[in-house]
Backbone as CSV, one residue per row, in Angstrom:
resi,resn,N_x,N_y,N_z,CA_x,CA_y,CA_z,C_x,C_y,C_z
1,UNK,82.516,-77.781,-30.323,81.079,-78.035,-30.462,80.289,-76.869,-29.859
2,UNK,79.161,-76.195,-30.569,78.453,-75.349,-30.143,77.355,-76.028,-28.876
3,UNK,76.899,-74.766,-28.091,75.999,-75.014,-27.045,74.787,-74.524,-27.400
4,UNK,73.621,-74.957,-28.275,72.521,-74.445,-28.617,71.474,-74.047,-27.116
5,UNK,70.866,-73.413,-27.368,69.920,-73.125,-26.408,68.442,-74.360,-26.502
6,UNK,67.880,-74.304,-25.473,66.665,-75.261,-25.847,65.739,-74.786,-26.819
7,UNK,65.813,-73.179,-26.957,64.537,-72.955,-27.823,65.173,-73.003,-29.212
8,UNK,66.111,-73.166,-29.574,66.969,-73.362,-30.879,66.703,-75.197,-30.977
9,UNK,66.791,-76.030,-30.168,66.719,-77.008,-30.418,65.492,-77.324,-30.618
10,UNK,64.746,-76.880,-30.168,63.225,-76.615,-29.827,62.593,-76.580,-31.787
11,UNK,63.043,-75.511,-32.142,62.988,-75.010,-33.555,63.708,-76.207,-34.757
12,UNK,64.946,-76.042,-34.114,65.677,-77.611,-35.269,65.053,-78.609,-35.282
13,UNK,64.131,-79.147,-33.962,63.613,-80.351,-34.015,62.341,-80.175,-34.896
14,UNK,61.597,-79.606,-34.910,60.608,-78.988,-35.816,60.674,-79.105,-37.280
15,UNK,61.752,-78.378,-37.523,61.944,-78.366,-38.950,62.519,-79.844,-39.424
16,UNK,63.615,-80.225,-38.896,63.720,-81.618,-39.318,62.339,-82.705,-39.510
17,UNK,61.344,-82.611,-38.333,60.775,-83.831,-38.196,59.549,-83.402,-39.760
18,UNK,58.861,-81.739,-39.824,58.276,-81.628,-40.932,59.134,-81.642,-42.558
19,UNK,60.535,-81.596,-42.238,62.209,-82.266,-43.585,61.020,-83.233,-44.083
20,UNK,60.923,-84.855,-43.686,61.126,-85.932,-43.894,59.546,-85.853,-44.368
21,UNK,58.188,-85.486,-44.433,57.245,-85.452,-45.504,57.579,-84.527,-46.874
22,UNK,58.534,-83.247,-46.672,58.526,-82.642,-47.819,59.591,-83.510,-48.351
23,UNK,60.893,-83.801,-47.964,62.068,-84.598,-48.905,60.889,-85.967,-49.961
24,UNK,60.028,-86.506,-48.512,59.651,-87.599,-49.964,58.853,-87.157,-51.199
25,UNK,57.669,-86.003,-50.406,57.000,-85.350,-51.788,57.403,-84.867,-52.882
26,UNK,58.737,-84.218,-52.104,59.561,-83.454,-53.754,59.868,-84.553,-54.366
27,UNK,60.155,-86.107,-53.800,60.960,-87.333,-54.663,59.504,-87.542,-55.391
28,UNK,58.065,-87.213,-54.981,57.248,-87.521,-56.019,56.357,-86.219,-56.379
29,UNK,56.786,-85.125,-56.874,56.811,-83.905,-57.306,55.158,-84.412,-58.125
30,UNK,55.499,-85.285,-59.111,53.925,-85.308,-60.161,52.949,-85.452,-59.634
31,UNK,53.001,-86.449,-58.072,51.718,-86.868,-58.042,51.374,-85.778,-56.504
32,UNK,51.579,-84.715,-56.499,51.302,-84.110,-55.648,49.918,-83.045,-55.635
33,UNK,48.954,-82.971,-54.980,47.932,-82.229,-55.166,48.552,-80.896,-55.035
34,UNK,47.793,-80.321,-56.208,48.449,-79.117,-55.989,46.696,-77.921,-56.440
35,UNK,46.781,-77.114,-55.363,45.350,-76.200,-56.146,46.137,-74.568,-56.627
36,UNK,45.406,-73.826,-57.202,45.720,-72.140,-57.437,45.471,-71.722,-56.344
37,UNK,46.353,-71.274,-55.673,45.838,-69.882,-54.404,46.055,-68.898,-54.700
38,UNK,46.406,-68.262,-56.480,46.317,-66.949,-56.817,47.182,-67.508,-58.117
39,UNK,47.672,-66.347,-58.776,48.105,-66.169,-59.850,49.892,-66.467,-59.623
40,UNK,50.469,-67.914,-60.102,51.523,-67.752,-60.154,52.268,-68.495,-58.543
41,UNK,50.986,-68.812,-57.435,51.408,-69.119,-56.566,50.123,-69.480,-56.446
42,UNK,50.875,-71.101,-55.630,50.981,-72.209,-55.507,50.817,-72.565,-54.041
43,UNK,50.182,-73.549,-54.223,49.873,-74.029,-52.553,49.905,-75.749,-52.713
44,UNK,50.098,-76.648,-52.225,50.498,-78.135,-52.351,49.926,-78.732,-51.186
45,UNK,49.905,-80.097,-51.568,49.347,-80.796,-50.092,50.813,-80.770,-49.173
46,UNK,51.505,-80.220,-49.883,52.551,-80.326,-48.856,53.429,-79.313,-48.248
47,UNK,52.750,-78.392,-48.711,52.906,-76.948,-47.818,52.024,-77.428,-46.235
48,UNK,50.863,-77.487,-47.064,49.564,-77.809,-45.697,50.112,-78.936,-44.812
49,UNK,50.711,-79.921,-45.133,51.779,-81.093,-43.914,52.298,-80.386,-43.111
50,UNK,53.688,-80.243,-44.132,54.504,-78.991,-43.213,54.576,-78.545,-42.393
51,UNK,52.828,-77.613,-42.467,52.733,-76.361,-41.747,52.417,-77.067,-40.403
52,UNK,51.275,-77.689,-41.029,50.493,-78.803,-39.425,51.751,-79.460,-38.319
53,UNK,52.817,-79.895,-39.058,53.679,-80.876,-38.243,54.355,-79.728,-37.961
54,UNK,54.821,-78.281,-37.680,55.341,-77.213,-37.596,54.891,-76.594,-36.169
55,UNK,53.191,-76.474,-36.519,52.486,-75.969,-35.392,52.202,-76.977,-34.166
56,UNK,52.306,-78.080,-34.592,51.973,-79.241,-33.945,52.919,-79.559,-32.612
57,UNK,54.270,-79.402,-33.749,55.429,-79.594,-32.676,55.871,-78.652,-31.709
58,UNK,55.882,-76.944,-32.616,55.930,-75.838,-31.601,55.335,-75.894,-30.734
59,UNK,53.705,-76.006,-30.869,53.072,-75.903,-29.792,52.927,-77.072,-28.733
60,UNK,53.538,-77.909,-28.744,53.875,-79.103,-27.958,54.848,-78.635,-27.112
61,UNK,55.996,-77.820,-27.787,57.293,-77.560,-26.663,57.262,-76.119,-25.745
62,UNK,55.929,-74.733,-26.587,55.703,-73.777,-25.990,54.145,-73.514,-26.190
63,UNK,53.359,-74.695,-25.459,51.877,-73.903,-25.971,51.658,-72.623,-25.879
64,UNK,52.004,-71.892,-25.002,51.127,-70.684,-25.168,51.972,-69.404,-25.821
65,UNK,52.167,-70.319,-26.992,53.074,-68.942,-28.092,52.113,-68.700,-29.116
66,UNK,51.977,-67.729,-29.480,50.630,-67.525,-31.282,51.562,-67.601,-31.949
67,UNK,51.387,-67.516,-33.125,51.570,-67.751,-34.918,51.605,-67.054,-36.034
68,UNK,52.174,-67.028,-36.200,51.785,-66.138,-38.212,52.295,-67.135,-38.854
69,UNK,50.927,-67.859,-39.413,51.256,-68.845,-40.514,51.068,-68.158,-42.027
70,UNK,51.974,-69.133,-42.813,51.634,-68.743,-43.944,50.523,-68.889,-44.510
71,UNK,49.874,-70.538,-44.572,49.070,-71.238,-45.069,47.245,-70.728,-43.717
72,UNK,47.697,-71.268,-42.776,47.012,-70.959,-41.869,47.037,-69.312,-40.761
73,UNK,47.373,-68.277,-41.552,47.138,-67.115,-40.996,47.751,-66.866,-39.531
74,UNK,46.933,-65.836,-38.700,47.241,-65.567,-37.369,46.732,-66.062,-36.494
75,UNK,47.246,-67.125,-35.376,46.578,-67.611,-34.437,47.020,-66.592,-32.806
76,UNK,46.663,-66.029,-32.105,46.827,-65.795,-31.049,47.303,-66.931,-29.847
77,UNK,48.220,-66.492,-29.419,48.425,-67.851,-27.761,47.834,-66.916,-27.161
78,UNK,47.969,-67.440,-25.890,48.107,-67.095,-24.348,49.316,-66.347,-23.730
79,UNK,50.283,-66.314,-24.331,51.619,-65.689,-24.084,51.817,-64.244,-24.943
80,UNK,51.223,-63.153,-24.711,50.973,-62.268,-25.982,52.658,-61.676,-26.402
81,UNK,53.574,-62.199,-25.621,54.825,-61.736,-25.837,55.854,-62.385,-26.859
82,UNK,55.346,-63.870,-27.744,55.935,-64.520,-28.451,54.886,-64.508,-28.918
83,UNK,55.826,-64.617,-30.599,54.867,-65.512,-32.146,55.795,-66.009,-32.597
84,UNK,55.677,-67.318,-33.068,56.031,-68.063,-34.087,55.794,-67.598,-35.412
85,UNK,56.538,-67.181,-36.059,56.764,-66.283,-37.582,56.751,-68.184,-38.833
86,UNK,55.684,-68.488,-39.668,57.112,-69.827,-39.979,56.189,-69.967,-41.467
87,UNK,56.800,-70.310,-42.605,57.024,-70.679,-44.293,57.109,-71.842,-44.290
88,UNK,56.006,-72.661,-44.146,56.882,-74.316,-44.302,57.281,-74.679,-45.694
89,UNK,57.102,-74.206,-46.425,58.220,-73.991,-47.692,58.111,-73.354,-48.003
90,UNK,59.539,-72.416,-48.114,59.857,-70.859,-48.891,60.542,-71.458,-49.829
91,UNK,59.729,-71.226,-51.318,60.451,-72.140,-52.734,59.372,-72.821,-53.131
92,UNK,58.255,-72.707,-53.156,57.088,-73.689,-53.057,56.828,-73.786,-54.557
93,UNK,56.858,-72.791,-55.371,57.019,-72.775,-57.227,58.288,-73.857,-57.533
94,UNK,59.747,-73.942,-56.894,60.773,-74.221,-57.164,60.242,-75.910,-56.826
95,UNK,59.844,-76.018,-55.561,59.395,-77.408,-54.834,58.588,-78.106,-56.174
96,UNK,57.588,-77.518,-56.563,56.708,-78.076,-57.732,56.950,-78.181,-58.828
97,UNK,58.442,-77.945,-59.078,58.879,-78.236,-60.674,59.989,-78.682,-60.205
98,UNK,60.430,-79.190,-59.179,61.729,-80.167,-59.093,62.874,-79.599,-59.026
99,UNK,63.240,-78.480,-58.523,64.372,-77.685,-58.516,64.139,-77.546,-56.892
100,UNK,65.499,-78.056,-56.889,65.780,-78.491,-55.284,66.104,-77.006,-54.339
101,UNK,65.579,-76.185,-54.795,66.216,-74.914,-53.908,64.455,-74.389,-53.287
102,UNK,64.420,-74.717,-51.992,63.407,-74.177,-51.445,63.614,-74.446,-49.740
103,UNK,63.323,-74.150,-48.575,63.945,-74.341,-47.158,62.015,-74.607,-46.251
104,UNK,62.657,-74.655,-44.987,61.566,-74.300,-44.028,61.957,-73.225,-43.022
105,UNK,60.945,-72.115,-43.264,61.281,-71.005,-42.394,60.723,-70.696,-40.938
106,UNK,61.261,-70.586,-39.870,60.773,-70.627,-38.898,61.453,-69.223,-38.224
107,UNK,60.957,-68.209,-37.306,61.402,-67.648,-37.154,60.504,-66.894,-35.450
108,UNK,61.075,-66.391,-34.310,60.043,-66.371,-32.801,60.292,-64.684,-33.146
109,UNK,59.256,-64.086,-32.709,59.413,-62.561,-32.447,59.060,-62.704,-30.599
110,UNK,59.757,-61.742,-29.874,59.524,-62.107,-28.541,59.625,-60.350,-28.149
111,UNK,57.923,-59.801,-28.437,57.892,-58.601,-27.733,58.094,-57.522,-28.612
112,UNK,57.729,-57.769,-30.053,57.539,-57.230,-31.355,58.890,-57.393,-32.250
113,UNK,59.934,-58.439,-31.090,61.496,-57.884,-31.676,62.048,-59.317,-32.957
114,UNK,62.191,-59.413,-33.753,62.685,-60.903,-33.800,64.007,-61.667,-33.416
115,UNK,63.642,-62.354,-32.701,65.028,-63.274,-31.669,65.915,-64.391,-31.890
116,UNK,64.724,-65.086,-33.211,65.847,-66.089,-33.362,65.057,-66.661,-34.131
117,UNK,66.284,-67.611,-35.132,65.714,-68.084,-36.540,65.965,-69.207,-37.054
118,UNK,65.444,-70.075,-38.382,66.092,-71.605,-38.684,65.739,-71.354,-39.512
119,UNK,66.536,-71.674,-40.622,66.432,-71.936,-42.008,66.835,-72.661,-42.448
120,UNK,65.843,-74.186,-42.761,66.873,-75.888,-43.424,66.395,-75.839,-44.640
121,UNK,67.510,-76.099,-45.398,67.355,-76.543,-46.340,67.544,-77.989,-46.728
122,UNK,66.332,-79.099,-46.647,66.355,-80.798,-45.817,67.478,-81.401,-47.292
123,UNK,66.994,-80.736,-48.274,67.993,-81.857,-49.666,69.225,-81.866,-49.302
124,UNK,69.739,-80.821,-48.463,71.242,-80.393,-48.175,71.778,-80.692,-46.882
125,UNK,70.593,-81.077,-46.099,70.912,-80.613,-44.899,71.817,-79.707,-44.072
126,UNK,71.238,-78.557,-44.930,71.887,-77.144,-44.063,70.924,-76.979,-42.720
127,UNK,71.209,-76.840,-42.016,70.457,-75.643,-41.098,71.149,-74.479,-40.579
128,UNK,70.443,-73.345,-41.101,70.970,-72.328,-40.704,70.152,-71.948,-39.465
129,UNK,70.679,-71.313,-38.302,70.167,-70.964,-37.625,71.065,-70.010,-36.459
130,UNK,69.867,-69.265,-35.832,70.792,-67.828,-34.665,69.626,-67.575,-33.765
131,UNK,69.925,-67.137,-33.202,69.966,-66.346,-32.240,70.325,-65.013,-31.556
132,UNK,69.406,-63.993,-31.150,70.203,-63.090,-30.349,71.009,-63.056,-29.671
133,UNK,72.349,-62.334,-30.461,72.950,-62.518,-29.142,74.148,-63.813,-28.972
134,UNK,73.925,-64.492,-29.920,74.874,-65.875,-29.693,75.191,-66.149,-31.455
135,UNK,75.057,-65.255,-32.163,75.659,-65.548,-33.707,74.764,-66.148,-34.722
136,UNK,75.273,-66.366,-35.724,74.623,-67.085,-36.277,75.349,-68.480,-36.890
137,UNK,74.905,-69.314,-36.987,75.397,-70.615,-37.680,74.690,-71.784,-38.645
138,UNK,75.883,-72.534,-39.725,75.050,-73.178,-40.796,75.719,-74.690,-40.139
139,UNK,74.949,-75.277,-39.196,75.337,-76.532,-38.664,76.020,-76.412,-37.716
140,UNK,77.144,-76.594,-37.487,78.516,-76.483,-36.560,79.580,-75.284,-36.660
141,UNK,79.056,-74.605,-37.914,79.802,-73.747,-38.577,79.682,-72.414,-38.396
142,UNK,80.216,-71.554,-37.778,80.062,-69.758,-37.328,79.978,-68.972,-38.555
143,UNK,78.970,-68.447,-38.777,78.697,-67.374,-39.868,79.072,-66.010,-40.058
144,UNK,79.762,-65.644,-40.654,79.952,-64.641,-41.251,79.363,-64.289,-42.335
145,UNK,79.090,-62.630,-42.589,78.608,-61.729,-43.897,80.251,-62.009,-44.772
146,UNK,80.097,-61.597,-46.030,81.043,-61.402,-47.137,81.476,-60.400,-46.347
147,UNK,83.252,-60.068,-46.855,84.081,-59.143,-46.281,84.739,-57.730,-47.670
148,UNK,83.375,-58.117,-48.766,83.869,-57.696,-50.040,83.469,-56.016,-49.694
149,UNK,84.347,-54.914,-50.554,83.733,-53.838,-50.103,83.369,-53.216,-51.246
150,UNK,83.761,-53.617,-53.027,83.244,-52.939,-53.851,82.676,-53.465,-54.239
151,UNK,81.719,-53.015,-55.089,80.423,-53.431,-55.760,80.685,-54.285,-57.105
152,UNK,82.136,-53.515,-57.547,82.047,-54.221,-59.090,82.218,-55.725,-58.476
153,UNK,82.949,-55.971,-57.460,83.412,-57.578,-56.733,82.099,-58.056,-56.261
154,UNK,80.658,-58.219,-56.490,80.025,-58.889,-55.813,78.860,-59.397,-56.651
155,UNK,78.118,-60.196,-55.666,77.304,-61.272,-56.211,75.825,-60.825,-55.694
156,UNK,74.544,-60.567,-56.183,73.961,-59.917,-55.531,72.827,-61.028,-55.592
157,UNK,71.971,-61.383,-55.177,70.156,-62.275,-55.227,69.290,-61.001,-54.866
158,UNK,68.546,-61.835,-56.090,66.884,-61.098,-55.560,65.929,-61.490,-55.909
159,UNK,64.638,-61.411,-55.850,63.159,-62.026,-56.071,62.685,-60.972,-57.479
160,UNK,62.107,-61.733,-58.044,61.537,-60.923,-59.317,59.713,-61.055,-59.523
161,UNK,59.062,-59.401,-59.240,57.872,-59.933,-59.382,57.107,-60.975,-60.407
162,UNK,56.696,-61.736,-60.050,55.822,-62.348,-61.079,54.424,-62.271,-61.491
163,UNK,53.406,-62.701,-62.420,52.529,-62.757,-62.982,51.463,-62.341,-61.743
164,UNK,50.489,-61.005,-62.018,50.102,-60.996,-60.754,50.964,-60.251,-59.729
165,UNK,51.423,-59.865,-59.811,51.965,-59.273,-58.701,52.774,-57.669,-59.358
166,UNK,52.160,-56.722,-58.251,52.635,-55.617,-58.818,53.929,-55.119,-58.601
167,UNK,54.594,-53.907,-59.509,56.042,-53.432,-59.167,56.703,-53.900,-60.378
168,UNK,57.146,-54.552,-61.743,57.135,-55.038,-62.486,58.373,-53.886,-63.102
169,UNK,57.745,-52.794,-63.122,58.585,-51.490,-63.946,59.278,-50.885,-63.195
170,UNK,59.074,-50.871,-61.481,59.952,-50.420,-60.686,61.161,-51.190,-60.473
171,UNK,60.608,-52.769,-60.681,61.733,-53.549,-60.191,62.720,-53.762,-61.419
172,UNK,62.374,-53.506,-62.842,63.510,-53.274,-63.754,64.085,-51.896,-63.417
173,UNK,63.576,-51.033,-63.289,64.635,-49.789,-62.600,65.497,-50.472,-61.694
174,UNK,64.932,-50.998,-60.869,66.227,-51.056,-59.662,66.980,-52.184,-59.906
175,UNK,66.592,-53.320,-61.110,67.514,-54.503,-61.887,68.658,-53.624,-62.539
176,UNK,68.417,-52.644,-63.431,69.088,-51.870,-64.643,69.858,-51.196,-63.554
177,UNK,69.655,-50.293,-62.333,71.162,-49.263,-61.656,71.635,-50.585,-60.893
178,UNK,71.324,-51.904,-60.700,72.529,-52.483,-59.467,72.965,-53.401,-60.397
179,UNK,72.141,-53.470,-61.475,73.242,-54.787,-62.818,73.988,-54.116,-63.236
180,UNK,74.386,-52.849,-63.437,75.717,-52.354,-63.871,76.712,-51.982,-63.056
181,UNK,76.690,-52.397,-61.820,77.610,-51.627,-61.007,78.462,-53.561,-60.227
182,UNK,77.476,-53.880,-60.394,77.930,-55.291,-59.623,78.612,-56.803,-60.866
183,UNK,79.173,-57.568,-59.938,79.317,-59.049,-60.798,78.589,-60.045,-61.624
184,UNK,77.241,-59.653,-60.422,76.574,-61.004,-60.917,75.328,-60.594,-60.253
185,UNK,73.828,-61.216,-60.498,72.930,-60.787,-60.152,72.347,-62.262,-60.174
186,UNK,71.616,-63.271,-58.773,70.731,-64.391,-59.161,69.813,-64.131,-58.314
187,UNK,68.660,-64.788,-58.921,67.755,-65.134,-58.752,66.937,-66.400,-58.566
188,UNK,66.736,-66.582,-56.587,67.248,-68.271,-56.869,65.798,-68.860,-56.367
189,UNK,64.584,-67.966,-55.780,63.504,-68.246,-55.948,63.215,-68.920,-54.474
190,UNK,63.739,-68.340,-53.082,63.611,-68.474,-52.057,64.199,-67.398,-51.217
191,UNK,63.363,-66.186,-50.965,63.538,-65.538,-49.891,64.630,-65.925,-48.724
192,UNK,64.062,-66.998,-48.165,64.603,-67.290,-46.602,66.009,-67.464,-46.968
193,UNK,66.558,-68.538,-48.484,67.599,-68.752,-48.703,68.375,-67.945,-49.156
194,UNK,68.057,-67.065,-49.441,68.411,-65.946,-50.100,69.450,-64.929,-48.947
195,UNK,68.739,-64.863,-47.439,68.928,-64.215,-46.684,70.145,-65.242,-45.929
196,UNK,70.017,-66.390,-45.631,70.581,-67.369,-45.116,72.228,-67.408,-46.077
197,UNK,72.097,-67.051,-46.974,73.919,-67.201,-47.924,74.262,-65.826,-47.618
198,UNK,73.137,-64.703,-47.500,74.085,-63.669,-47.068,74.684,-63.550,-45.673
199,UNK,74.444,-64.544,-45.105,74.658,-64.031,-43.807,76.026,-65.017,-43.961
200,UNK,75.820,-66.297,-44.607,76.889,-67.456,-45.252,78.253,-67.194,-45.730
201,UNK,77.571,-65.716,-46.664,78.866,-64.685,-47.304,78.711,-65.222,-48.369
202,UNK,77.938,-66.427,-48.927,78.098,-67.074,-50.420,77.370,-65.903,-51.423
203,UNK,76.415,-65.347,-50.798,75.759,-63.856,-51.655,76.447,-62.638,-50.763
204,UNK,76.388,-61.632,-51.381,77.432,-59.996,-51.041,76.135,-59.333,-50.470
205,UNK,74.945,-59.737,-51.535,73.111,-58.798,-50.556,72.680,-59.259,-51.407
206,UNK,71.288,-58.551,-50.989,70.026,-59.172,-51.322,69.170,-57.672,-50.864
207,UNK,68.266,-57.760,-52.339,67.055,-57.346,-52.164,65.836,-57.785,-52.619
208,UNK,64.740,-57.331,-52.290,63.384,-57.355,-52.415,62.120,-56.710,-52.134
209,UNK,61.231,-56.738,-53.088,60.162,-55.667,-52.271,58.930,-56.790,-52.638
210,UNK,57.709,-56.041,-51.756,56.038,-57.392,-51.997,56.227,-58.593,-51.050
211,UNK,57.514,-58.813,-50.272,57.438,-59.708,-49.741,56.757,-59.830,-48.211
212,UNK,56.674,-60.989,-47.888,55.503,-61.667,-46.799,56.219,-61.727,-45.767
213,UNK,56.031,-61.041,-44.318,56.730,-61.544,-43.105,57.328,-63.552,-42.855
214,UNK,56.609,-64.164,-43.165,57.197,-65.119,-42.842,58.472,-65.745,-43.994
215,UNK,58.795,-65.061,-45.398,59.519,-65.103,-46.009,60.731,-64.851,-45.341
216,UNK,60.609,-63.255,-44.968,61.719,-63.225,-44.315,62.597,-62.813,-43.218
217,UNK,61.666,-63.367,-42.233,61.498,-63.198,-40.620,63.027,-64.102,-40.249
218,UNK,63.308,-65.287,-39.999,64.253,-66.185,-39.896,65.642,-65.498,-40.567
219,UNK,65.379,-65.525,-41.544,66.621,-64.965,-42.485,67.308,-63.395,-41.780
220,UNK,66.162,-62.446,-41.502,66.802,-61.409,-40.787,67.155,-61.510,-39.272
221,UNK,66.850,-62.519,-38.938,67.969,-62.374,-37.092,68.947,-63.101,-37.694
222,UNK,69.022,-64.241,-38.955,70.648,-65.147,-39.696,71.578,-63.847,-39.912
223,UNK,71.224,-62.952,-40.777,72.295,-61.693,-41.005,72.652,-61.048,-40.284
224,UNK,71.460,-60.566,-39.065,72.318,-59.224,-38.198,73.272,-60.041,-37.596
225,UNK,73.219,-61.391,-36.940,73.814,-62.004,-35.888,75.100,-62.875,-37.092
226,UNK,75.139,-62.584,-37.998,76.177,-63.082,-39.229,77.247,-61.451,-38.953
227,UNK,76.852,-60.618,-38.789,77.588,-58.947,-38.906,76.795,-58.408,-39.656
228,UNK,75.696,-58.431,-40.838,75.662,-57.829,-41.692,74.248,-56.959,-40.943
229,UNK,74.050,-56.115,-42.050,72.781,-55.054,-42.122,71.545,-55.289,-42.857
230,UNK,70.582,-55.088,-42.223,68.960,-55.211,-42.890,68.024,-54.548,-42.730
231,UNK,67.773,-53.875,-43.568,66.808,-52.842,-43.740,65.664,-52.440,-44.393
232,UNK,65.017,-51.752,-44.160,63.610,-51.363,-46.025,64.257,-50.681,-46.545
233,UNK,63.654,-50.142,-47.663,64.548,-49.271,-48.619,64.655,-47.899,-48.435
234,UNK,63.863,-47.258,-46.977,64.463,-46.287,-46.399,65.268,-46.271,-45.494
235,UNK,65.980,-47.309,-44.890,67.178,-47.630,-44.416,66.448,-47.795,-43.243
236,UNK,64.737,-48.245,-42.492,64.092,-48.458,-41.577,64.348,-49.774,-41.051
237,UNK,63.655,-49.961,-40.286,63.611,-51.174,-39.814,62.400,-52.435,-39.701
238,UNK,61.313,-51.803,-40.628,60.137,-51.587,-41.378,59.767,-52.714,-42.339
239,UNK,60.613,-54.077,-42.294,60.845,-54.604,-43.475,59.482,-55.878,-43.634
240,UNK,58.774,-56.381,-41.854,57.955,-57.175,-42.125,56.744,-56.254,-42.514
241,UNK,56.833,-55.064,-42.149,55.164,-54.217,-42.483,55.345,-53.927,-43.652
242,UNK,56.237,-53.253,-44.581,56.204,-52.874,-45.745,56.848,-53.646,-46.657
243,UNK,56.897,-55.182,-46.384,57.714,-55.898,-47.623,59.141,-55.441,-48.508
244,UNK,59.459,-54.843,-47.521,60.709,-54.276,-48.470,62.169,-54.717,-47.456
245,UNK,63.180,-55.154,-48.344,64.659,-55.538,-47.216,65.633,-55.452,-48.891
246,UNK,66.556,-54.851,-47.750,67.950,-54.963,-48.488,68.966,-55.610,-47.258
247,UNK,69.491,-56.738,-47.515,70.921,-57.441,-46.588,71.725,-56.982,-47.319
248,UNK,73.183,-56.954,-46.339,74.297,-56.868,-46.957,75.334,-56.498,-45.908
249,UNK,76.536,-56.396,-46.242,77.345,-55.945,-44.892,77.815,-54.733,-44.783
250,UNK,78.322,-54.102,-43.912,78.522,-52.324,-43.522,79.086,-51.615,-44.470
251,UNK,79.776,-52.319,-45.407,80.627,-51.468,-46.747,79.464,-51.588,-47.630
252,UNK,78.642,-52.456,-48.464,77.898,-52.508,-49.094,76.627,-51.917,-48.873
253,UNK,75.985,-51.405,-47.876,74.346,-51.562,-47.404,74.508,-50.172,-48.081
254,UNK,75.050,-49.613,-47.816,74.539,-47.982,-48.185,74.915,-47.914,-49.963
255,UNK,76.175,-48.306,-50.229,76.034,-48.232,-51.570,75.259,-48.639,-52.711
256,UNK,74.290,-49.643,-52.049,73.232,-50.321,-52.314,72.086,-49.844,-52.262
257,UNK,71.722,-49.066,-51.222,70.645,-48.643,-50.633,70.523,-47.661,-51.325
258,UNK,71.500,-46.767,-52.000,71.716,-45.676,-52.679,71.055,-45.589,-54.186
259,UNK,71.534,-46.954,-54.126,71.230,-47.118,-56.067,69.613,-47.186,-56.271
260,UNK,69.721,-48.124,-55.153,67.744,-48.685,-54.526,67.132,-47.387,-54.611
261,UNK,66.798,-46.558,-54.081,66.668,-44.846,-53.875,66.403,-44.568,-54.764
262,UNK,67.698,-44.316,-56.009,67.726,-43.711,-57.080,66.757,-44.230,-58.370
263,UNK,67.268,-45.386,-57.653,66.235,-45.801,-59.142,64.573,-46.000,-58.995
264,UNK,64.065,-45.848,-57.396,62.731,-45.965,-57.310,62.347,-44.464,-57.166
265,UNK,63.157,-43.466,-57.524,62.487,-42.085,-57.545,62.464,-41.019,-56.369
């Protein structure tokens, strides 16, 4: 049996207790308010739950931590050395058409660094979650990256811009050099989860560019502390300021990173 830390339990309890409004909403997907918050994305009365029972509970167990919400922006604490990073649903398109693949992302930066992460997925009850420093794990279970080292052997995820959103012609360049070199290519329409199987080993990597710090804040302390590597697409470390990450593990990152390169010019 693992020995979680309190601020890991701290985080699991969180995400579970905001689980049990999204599990019933997705069971009633139709009758859910839903408004446009842009083109293609989606905001629900049950993102806005979520988020509330998220901040509600964090800040019950560490008031004086700030925030980067998704829904509700940047709040400042009193503690200027922690933020709460958190997605109360990463999958929120997937959530609204009944396709069960979407998580709650929670993720602490402590001193600009990020320290530790949860990623549940409530239909499944996965929780992935790590820590600095103490690994990463999906329940009871010790995580490892994939141990694959060629490319033609692997399985890759990634996010595809949509309607509204720019990069469109760059991101078929960099679809067209890593779909010919690899197995398989999905696209499963959740960031956090996305990052959470690589660290699982069920995906080989993952990329993406346009994406939002709280997408995939959680997911990158799941991989490093899984073995694997995460980076922007200049091999930085740059990935919440400039929306850009490639996961993957020490045989793969560069051969990856390479193609990434090539095909954005």
């Amino acid at each position: 049996m693992i020995i979680r830390s309190a601020l890991l339990n701290v985080m699991m309890g969180a995400a579970r207790k905001a689980a049990r409004n999204l599990v019933r909403d997705y069971g009633e997907v139709a009758q859910l308010q839903v408004s446009k918050k842009g083109p293609a994305d989606f905001v629900s009365s049950a993102d806005l739950k979520a988020e509330k029972t998220l901040r509600a509970e964090l800040k019950k167990a560490r008031p004086g931590f700030g925030f980067l919400l998704e829904e509700g922006g940047e709040v400042a604490g009193d503690d200027k050395s922690h933020r709460w990073i958190i997605d109360p649903i990463d999958g929120t398109t997937n959530f609204l058409h009944g396709i069960p693949n979407f998580c709650i992302s929670i993720a602490l930066e402590r001193d600009g660094e990020l320290f530790a992460g949860v990623v549940y997925q409530p239909l499944g009850d996965e929780m992935f979650h790590a820590e600095k420093g103490a690994g990463a794990f999906l329940n009871e279970h010790r995580l490892r990256v994939s141990a694959r080292r060629k490319l033609e052997d692997t399985l890759i995820a990634t996010g595809i811009p949509f309607h509204g959103r720019p990069g469109h012609e760059v991101f078929l360049k960099e679809l067209g050099a890593v779909m010919g070199q690899v197995a398989g290519i999905r696209r499963f329409g959740s960031a956090a989860l996305d990052l959470a199987y690589v660290a699982a080993g069920r995906c080989d990597g993952y990329w993406e560019t346009g994406i939002q710090p709280w997408d995939i804040a959680a997911g990158i302390v799941l991989v490093k502390e899984a073995g694997g590597y995460v980076t922007d697409f200049q091999g930085g470390s740059k990935m919440l300021d400039n929306g850009q990450v490639l996961a993957a593990n020490d045989h793969l990152h560069q051969p990856l990173l390479k193609l990434l390169k090539a095909a954005r010019g």
